[in-house]
Phi, psi and omega in degrees: 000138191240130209282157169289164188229008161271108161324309181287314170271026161268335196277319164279011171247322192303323179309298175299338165306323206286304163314280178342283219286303204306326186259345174244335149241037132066244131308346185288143205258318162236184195265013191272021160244359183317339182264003179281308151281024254206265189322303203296315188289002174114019174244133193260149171246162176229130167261145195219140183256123204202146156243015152230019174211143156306313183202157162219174200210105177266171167241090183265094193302321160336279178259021168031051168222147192251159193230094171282115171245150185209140204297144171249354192279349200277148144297174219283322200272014203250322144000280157333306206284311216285314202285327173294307161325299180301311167312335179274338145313296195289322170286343188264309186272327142284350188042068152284136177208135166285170190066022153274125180280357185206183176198161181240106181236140179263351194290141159298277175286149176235353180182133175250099173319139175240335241283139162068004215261120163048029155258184177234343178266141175283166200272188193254310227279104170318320168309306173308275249273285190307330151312313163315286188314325188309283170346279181291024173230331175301284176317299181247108223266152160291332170290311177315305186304324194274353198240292192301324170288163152229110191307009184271333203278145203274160168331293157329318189280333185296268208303303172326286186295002184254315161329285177313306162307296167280026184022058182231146182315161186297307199295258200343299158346273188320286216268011150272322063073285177287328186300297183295350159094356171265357183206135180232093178289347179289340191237007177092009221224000000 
């Protein structure tokens, strides 16, 4: 995974994830009610069957609302990740807060996910990559992650327990893991 590397915007979008989450599962500590509160805050989901995107993010001019649809073909933890990403379009690239009746957008699709489908590389386009970043400080908050880990535990043990708690994929794991500087694969540790 190759990390953004302006320090100062990982840290406003990890800020901004850290507001997001706060406004959208409140106290809650894990993610196994997110796609319930993900609705409630005024976002409708749609499951879609696609072998060429994960997830996408409408604007539905119609009902002033917004609609994240996401491949059902994916498993439930890789889901989590595309539903996180996409808020983070909508909250970064749009300014959506929930219970906000508009954005100001003339667009119809406000996003599409391509992230991860039949490549071997993360992507170049910095929107994606800060929607990526976005995702992980949303699921995985860093304090939470600091609580959850023991800096005694080899690297497999990292990525487990951040797995188990935030029901989110090994690739995830891993690459909030290195964005925090808790995991080094060059040195094993």
């Amino acid at each position: 995974m190759q990390k953004l590397s302006d320090k100062h915007l990982v840290q406003l979008i990890d800020d901004f994830a850290s507001f997001a989450r706060k406004e959208i599962l409140g106290d809650d500590l894990k993610n196994n009610r997110l796609f319930d509160k993900v609705q409630e805050s005024g976002v409708k989901l749609f499951g879609m069957c696609n072998d060429k995107f994960d997830g996408m993010c409408l604007w539905n001019s119609d009902n002033k609302q917004p609609e994240i649809y996401l491949n059902v073909d994916q498993p439930k933890n890789r889901r989590l990740f595309t539903l996180a990403h996409e808020l983070g379009h909508l909250f970064i690239d749009y300014g959506w807060a929930p219970n906000k009746s508009s954005i100001n957008s003339k667009e119809k699709v406000l996003s599409v996910s391509f992230r991860d489908k039949d490549k071997s590389q993360d992507t170049e386009n910095i929107n994606e990559r800060i929607a990526n970043e976005f995702a992980g400080a949303f699921l995985m908050p860093e304090q939470l992650v600091k609580k959850v880990i023991s800096s005694q535990q080899d690297p497999h043990e990292k990525i487990d327990k951040v797995v188990e708690y935030f029901g989110v994929t090994d690739k995830a794991a891993l690459n909030r893991l290195i964005m925090l500087g808790m995991v080094n694969l060059s040195n094993g540790k």
